[in-house]
C-alpha positions as CSV (number, residue, x, y, z in Angstrom):
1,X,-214.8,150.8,-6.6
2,X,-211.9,148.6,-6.1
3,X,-211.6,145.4,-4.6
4,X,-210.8,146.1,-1.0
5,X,-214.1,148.8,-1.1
6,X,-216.2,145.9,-2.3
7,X,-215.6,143.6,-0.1
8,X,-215.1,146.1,2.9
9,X,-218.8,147.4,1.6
10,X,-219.7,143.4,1.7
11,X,-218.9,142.9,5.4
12,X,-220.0,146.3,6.8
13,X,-223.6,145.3,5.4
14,X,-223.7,142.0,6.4
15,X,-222.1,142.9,9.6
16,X,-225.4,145.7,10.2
17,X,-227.6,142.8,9.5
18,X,-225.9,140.4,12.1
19,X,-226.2,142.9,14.8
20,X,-229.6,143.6,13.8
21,X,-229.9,140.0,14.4
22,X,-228.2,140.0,17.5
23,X,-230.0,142.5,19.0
24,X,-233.6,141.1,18.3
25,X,-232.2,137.7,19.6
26,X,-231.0,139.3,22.9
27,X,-234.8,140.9,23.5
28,X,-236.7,137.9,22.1
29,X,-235.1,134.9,23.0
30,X,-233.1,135.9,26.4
31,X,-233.3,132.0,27.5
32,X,-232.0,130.9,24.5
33,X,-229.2,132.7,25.0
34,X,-228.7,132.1,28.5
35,X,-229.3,128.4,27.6
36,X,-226.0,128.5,25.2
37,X,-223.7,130.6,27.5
38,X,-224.2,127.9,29.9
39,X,-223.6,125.1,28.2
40,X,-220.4,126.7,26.3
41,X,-219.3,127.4,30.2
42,X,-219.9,123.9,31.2
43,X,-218.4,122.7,28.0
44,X,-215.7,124.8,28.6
45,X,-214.8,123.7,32.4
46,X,-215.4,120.0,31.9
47,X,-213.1,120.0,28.2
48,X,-209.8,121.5,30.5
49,X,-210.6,119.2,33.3
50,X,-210.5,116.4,31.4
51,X,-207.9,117.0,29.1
52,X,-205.8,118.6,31.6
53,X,-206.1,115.5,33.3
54,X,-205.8,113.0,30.3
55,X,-202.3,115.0,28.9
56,X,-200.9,114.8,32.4
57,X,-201.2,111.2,32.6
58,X,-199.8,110.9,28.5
59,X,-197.3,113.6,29.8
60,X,-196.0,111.3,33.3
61,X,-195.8,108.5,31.3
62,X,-192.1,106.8,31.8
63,X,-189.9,107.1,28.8
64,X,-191.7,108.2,26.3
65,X,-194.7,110.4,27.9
66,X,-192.8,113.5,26.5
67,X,-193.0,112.6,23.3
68,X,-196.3,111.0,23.0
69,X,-197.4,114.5,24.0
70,X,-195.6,116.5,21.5
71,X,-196.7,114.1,18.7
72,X,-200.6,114.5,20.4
73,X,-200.3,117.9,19.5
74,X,-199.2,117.9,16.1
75,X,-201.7,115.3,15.5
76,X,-204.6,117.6,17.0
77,X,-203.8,120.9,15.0
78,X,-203.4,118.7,11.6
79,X,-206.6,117.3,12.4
80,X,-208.2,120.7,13.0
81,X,-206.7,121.9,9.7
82,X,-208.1,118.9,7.8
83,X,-211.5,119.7,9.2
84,X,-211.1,123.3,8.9
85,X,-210.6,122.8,5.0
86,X,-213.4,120.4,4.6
87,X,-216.0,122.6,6.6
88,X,-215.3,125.7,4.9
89,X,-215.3,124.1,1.5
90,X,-218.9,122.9,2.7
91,X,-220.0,126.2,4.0
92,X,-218.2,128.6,1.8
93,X,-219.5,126.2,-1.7
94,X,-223.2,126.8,-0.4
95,X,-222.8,130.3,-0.3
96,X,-221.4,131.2,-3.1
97,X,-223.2,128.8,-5.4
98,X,-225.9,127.6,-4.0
99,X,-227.6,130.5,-1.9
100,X,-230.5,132.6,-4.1
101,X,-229.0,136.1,-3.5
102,X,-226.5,135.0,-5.0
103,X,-227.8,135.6,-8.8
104,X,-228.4,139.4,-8.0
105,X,-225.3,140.0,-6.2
106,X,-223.0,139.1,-9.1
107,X,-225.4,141.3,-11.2
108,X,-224.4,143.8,-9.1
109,X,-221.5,146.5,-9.7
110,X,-218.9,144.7,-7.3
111,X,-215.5,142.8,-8.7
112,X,-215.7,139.0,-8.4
113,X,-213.1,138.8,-6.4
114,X,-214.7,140.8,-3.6
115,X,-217.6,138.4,-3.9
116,X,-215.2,135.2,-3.1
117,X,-213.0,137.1,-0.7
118,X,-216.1,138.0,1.5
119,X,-218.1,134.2,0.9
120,X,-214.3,133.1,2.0
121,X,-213.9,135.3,5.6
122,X,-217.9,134.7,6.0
123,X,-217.8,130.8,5.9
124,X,-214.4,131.1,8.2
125,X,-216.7,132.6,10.6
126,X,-219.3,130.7,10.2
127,X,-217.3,127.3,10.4
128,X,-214.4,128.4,12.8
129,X,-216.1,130.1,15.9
130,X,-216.5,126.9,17.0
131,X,-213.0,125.6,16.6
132,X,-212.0,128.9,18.7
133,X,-214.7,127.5,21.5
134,X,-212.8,123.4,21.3
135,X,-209.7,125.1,21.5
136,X,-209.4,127.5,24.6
137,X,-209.9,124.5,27.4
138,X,-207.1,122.7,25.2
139,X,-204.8,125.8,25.0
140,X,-205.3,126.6,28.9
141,X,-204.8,122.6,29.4
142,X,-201.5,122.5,27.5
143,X,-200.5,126.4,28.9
144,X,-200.5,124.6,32.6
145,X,-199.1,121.1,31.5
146,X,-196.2,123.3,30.2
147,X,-196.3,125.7,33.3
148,X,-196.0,128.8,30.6
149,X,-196.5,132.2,31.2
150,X,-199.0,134.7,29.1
151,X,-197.1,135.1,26.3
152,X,-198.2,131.7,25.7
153,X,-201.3,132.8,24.9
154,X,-200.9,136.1,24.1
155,X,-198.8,133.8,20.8
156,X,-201.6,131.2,20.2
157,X,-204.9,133.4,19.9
158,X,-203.0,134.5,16.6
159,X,-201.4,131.4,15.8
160,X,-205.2,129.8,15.3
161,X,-206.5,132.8,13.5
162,X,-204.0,132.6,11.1
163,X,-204.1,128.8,10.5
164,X,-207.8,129.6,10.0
165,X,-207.3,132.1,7.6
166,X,-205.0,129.4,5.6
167,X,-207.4,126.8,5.9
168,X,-210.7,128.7,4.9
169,X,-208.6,130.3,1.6
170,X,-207.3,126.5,0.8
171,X,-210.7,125.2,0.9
172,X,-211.8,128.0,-1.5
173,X,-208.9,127.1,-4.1
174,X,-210.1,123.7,-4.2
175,X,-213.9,124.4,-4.5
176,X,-213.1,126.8,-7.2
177,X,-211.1,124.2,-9.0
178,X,-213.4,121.8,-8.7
179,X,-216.2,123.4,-10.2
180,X,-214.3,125.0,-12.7
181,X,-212.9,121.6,-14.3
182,X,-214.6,118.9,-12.5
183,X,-216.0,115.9,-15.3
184,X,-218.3,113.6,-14.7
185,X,-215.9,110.6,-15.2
186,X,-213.6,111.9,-12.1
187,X,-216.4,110.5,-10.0
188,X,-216.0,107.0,-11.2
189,X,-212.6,107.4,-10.3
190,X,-213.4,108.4,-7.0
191,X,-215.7,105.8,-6.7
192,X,-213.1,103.1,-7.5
193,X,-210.5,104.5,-5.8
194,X,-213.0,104.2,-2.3
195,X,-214.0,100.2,-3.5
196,X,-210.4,99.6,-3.4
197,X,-209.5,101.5,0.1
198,X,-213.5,99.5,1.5
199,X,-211.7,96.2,0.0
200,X,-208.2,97.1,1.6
201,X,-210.2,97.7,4.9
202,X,-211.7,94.7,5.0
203,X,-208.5,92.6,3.9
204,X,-206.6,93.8,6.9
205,X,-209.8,93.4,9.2
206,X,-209.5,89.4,8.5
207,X,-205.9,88.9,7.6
208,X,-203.7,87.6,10.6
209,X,-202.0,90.1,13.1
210,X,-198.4,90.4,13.2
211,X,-197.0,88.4,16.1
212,X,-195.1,91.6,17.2
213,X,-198.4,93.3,17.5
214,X,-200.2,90.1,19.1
215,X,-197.5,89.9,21.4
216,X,-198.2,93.3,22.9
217,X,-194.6,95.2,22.5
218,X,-195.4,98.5,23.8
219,X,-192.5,99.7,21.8
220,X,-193.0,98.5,18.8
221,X,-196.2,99.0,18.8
222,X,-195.4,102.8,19.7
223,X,-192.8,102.5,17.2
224,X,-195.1,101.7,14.6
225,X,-197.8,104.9,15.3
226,X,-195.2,107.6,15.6
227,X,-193.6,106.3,12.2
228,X,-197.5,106.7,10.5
229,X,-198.4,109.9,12.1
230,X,-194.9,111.5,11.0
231,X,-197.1,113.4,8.5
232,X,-198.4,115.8,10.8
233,X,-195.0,116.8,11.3
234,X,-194.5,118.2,7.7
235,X,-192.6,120.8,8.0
236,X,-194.7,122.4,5.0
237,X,-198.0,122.4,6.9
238,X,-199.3,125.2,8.8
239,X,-200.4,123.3,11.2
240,X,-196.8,122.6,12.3
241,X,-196.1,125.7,12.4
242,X,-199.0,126.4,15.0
243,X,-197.4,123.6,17.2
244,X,-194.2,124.6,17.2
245,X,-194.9,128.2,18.0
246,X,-196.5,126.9,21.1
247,X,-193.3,124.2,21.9
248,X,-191.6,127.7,21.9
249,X,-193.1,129.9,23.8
250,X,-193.4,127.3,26.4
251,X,-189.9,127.0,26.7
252,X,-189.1,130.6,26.9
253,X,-188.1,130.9,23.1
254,X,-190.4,134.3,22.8
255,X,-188.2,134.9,19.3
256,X,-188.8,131.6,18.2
257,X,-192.5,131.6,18.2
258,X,-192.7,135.1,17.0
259,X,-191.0,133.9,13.8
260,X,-193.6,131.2,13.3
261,X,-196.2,133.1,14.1
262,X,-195.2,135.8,11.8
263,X,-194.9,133.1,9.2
264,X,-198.0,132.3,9.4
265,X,-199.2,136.0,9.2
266,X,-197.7,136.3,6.0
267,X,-199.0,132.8,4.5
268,X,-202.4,133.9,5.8
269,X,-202.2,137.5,4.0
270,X,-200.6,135.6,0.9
271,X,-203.9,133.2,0.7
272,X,-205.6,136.1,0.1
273,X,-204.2,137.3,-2.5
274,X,-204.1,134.0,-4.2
275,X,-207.9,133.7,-3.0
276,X,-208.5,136.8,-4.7
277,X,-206.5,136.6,-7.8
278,X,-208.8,132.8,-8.7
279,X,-211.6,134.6,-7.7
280,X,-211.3,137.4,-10.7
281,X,-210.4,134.6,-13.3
282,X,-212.4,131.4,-12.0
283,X,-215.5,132.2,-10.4
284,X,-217.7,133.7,-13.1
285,X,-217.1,130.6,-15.5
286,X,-217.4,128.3,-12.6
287,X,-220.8,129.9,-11.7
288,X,-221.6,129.7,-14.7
289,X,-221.0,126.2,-15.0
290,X,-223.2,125.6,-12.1
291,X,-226.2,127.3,-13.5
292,X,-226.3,126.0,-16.6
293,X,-225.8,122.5,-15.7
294,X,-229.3,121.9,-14.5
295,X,-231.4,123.2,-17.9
296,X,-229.0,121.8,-20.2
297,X,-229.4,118.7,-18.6
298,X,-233.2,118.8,-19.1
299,X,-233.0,119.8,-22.6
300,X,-230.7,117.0,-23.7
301,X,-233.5,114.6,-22.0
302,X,-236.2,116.5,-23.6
303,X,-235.1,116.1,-27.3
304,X,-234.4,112.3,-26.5
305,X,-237.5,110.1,-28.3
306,X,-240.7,109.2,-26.9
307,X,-239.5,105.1,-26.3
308,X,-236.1,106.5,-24.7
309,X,-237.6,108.1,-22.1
310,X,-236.9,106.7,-18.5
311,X,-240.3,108.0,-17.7
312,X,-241.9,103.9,-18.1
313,X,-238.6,102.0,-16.4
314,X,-238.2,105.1,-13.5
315,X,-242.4,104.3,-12.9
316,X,-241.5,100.3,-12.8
317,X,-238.6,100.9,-10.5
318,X,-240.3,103.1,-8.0
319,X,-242.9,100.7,-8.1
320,X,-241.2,97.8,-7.2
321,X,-239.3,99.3,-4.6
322,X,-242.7,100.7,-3.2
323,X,-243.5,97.2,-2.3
324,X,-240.3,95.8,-1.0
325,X,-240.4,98.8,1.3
326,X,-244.5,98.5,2.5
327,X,-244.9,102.0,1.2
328,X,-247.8,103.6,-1.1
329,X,-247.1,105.9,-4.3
330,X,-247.3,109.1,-2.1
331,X,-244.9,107.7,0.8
332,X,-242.3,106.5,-1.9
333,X,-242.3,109.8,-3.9
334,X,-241.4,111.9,-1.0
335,X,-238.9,108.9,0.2
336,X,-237.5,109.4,-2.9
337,X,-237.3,113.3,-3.3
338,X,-235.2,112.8,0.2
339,X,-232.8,110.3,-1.5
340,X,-231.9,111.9,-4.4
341,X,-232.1,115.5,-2.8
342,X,-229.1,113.5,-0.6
343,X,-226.8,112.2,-3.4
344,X,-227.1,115.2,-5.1
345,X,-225.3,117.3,-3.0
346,X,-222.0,116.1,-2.3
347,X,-221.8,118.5,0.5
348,X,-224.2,115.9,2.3
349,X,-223.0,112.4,1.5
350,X,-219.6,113.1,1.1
351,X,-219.2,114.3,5.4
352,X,-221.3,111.0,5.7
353,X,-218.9,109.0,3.6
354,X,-216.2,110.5,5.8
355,X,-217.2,110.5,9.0
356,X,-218.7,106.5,8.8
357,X,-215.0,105.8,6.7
358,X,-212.7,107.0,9.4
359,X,-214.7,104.9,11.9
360,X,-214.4,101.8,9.7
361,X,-211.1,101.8,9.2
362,X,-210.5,102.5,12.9
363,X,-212.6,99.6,13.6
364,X,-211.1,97.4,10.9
365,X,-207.3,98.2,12.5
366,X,-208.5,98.1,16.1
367,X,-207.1,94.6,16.8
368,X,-203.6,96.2,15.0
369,X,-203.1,98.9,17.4
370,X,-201.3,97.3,19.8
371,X,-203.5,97.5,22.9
372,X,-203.2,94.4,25.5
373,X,-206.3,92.7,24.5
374,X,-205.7,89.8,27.2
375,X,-206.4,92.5,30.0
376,X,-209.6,92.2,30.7
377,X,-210.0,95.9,32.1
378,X,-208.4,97.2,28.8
379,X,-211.1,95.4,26.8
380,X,-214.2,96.7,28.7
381,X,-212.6,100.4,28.7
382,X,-212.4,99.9,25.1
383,X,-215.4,98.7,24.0
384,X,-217.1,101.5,25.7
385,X,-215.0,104.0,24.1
386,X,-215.7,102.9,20.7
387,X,-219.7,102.7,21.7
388,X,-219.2,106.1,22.8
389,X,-217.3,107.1,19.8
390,X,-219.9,105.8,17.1
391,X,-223.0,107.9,19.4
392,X,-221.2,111.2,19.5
393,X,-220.9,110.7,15.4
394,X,-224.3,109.8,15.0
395,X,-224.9,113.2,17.3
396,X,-222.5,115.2,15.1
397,X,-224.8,113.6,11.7
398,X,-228.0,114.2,13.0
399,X,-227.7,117.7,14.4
400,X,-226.0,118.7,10.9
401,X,-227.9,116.8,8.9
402,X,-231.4,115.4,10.3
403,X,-232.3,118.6,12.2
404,X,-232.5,121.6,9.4
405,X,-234.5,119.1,6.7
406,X,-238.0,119.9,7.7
407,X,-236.7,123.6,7.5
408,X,-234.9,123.3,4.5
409,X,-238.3,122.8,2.8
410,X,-238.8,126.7,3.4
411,X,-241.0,128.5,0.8
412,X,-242.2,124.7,-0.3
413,X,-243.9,123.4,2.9
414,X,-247.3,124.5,1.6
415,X,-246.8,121.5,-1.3
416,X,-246.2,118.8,1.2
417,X,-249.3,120.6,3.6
418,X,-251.4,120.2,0.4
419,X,-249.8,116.2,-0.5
420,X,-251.7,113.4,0.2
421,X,-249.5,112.3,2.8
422,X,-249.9,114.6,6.1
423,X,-246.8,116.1,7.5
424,X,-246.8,113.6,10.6
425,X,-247.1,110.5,8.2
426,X,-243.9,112.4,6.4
427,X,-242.1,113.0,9.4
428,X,-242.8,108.9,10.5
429,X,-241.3,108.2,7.2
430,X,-238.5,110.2,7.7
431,X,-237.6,108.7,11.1
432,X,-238.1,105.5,9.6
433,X,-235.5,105.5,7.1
434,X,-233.2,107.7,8.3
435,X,-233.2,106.1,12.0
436,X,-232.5,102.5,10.2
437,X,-229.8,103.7,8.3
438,X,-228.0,104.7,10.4
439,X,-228.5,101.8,13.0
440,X,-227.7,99.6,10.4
441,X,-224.1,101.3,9.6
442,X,-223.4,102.1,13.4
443,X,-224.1,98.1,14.1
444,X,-221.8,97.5,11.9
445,X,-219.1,99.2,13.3
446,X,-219.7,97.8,17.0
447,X,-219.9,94.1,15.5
448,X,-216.8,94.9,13.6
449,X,-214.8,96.2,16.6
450,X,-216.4,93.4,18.6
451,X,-214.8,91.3,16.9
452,X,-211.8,92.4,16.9
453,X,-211.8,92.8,20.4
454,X,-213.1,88.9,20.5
455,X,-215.9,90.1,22.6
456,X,-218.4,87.2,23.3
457,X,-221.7,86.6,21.3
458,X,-223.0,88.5,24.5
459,X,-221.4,91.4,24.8
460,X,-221.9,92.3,21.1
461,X,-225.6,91.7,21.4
462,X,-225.5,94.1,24.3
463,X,-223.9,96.9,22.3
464,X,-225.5,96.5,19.5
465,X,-229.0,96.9,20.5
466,X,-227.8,100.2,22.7
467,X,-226.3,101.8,19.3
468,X,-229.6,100.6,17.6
469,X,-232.0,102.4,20.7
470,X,-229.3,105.4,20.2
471,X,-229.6,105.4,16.3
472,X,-233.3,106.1,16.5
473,X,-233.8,108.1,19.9
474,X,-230.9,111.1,18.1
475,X,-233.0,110.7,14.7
476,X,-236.4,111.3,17.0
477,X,-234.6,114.0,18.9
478,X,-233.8,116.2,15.5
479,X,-236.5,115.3,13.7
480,X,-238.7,116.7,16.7
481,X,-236.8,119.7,17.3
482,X,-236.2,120.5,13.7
483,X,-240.0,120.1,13.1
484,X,-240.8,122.5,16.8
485,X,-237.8,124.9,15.8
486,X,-238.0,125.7,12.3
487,X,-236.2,128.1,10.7
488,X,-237.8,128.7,7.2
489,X,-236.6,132.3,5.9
490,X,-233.2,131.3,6.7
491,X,-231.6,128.7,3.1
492,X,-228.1,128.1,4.6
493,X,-228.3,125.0,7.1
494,X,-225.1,126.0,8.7
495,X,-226.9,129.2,9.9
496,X,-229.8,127.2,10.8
497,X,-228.3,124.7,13.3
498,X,-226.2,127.6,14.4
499,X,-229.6,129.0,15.8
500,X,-231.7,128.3,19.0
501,X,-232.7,124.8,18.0
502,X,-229.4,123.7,16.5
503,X,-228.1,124.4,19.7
504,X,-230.8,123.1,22.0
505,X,-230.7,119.6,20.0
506,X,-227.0,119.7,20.4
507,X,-227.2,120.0,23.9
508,X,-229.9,117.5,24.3
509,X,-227.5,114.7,22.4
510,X,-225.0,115.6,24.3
511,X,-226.5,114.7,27.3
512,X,-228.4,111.6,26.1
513,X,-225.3,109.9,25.1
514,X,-223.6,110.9,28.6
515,X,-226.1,109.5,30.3
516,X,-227.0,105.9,27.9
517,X,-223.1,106.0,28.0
518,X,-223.1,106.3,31.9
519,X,-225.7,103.7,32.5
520,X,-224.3,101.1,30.3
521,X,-221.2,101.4,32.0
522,X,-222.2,101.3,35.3
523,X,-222.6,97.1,35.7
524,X,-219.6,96.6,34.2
525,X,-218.0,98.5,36.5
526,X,-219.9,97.1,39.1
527,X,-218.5,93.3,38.1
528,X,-214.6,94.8,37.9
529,X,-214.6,96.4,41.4
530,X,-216.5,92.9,42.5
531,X,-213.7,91.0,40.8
532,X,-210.4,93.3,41.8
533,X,-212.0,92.8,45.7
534,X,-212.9,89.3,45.0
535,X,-216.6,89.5,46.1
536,X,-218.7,86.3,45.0
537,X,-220.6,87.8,42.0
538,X,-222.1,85.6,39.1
539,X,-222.8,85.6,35.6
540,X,-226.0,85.7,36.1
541,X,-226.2,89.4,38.2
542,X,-223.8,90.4,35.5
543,X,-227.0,89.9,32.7
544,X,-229.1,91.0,34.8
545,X,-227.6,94.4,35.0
546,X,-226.9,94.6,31.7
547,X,-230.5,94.0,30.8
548,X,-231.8,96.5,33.2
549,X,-229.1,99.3,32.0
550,X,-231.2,98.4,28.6
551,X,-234.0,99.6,30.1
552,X,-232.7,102.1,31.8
553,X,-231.3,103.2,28.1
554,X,-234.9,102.5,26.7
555,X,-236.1,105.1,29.0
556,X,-233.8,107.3,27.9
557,X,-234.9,106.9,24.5
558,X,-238.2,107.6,25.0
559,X,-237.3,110.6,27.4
560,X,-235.1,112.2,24.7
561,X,-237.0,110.9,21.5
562,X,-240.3,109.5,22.3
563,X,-241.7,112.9,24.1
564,X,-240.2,115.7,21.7
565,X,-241.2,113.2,19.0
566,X,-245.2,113.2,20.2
567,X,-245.4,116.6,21.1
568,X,-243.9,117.4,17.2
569,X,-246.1,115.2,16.1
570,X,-249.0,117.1,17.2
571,X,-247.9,120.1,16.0
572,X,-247.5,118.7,12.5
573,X,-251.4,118.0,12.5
574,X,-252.3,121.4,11.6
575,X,-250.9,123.6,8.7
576,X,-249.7,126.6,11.8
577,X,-246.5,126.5,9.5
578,X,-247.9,128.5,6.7
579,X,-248.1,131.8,8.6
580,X,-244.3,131.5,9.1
581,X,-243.4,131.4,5.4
């Protein structure tokens, strides 16, 4: 059989199995697919409003509005490329060395390379479709900014599929190198390397801002981004070549974009040979690797001497931490299964360290960026922004991360059913720690960009307890769902938040943070319209709506978190879970 068969064979079984799938979701669960249909139409019509609108405005802009959205562009498809590669990397790793059927499929009779090349196209659809769904409101936005015809679209549609195809085969290159050579000391280079960008971070949050900056020069300032986010302009990336197939065919240059998007046909087709040819010579050693890592671990540990075993200073440790944390034996052990279950796969912490990086070093360069901090009005917009920015990442961590654990147990429930600690005691602790966690990091950030936006003693208070309220009503919110929704025959958490209740707590974040975000908003709002018409309106009434859109933002919490959380809660008291494994 050769290699095209295999993986041809691959996908038309897999493929069977999906419409199988399909087919049993469509006569079982009808208003959980009319549930996501609506929201991806809702998504879809408020995502071109909005950026219709916010391009035209960038696009009207005197001078320089041009520009600004030509360099907006390159910057979003490099962007999606970055995240395109790290997703699939994520997704694609899990299936082919992580997922059980894995150890009889390379048993099987089938060439390695059709085992990578189908993981590869399966964890490009299983991390893309939703880049295809962000995209189309963008794409229609940009098609009427530009006024272009259809050939404007009729050119993008495969533009996007092909920097898809480039980005899912690039991610596998680099997995498969990194598990084929990958030592342990490259981590404490890694480690060192992020110390020194954390300590670079922090040196530029408190070192003094250039004067040119301070002194709000719009065109230096815009100087100083388009000379850092010339990058994205490589001509080598593919993502350039996306954009300027689209700069064509809005202009009229049909031949122009055909050319690009032909060359990226042919750079797509070639990462698939390349995909394939790494997947004959690399994979089996790297898998390999992988599954012998583990027991030879254990061995070496096992033939070390009865006084060198951690087994006495791992009990002391545990111990100690048990009571700095109020927890018994039982909590900790579990607390502890979660923790190292997290730095154990990279896949996990390393979105984390990403995610809560880019954010820091946002906030750490916010007062750098040129905005007129003395405007009032730009300091309150702002502010908001970044409040609003640091909930919809705590959404994006939670839904991936929070909401499949409980069914990531799978097969194993029954041990923590038969623990000494009862699932709603486990679920507590979960919210616990994971919900102050996060509050604690997300703080951070909002006292770190208060302060570069010099916001009072007040206003930092204010946003600080909404992203701690936030923190813990998202953590309740997958928690509850994850624990109502479970998804125990399925091992890939990609495909489990891709399912009913992946999508139902994304949906329900969503519109938590819209409406915390709206309400928070609202009395400031309230105070600039009072002070552009000059009606009389005191400090006082402006605390006094803060601490009632609080409230209001309490209530949400409980609304969002509290409820799901106690009707989980009760559904945790009983072992009902059992007959689903």
């Amino acid at each position: 059989m050769t290699s095209a068969a295999a993986t041809v064979l691959l996908a038309r079984t897999h493929g069977q199995a999906f419409r199988h799938r399909v087919e049993e979701l469509l006569a079982k669960n009808r208003l959980m697919v009319a549930t996501i249909c609506g929201f991806l139409l809702l998504y879809g019509v408020a995502a071109y409003i909005l950026v219709s609108r916010g391009l035209g405005f960038i696009h009207r802009t005197p001078l320089f509005g041009p520009l600004l959205t030509e360099r907006l562009v390159y910057l979003l498809f490099f962007f999606f490329f970055v995240m395109l590669v790290i997703s699939n990397a994520t997704i694609t790793g899990m299936g082919l060395f992580r997922r059980k059927d894995m150890e009889w499929q390379v048993a099987l009779p089938v060439p390695e390379r059709s085992l990578v090349l189908w993981k590869t196209l399966e964890g490009m659809t299983l991390a893309s479709w939703g880049l295809i769904v962000l995209s189309a409101p963008i794409l229609l936005a940009l098609g009427q900014l530009f006024h272009s015809g259809p050939m404007f679209y009729l050119l993008g549609l495969p533009s996007l599929i092909c920097l898809v195809t480039i980005s899912a085969n690039v991610s596998t290159w680099a997995l498969l190198l990194l598990v084929r050579f990958a030592r342990r000391w490259w981590w404490r280079v890694v480690i060192g390397a992020g110390l020194v960008l954390l300590g670079v971070t922090f040196q530029r949050f408190w070192v003094e801002v250039p004067e040119s900056v301070r002194g709000g020069d719009i065109m230096t300032s815009l100087h100083d981004v388009l000379r850092h986010t010339e990058m994205c302009m490589h001509p080598l990336l593919p993502s350039s070549w996306v954009a300027e197939s689209l700069f064509a065919a809005s202009r009229g240059l049909h031949s122009q974009a055909v050319f690009y998007v032909v060359a990226l046909l042919a750079n797509a087709l070639f990462t698939l040979v390349v995909t394939a040819r790494l997947g004959h010579s690399m994979f089996y050693p790297a898998w390999h690797r992988v599954m012998t890592a583990a027991p030879s671990a254990q061995g070496r540990k096992g033939e070390l001497a009865w006084f060198k075993q951690p087994q006495a200073r791992a009990k002391a440790r545990s111990e100690m931490w048990g009571k700095l944390l109020g927890l018994d034996r039982a909590s900790f052990a579990l607390l502890a299964k979660d923790a190292r279950t997290f730095l154990r796969e990279p896949t996990q912490w390393g979105q984390c360290v990403l995610i809560f990086g880019l954010l820091l070093m946002y906030s750490s360069n916010l007062k750098r960026l040129g905005y007129d901090l003395q405007n009032p009005f730009w300091t309150l917009v702002i502010s908001h922004l970044n409040l609003l920015v640091c909930c919809l990442a705590l959404s994006t961590l939670t839904t991936r991360f929070v909401f499949p654990q409980f069914s990531m147990e799978g097969q194993r429930l029954w041990i923590l059913g038969l623990s000494p600690v009862p699932l709603e005691k486990f679920m507590a602790l979960k919210l616990r720690v994971i919900a102050g966690v996060l509050s604690l990091l997300t703080t951070l950030l909002v006292v770190m960009s208060g302060i570069s936006l010099e916001l009072p003693f007040r206003r930092a208070l204010f946003f600080s307890g909404s992203v701690i309220m936030q923190s813990y009503g998202l953590t309740a919110l997958s928690l509850s769902l994850g624990a109502m929704l479970p998804n125990f025959r399925e091992p890939n958490p990609a495909r489990i938040i891709s399912g009913f209740g992946g999508t139902l707590c994304l949906i329900g974040s969503f519109l938590y943070i819209l409406g915390s975000a709206a309400v928070l908003a609202l009395p400031d709002v309230i105070a600039w319209k009072a002070t552009v018409q000059k009606t009389p309106f005191t400090q006082q009434q402006v605390m006094t709506g803060e601490i009632v859109a609080l409230l209001f933002v309490f209530f949400l919490t409980i609304l969002f978190g509290g409820i799901p959380w106690w009707v989980a809660k009760k559904k945790t008291k009983n072992l009902d879970y059992l007959r689903e494994l």
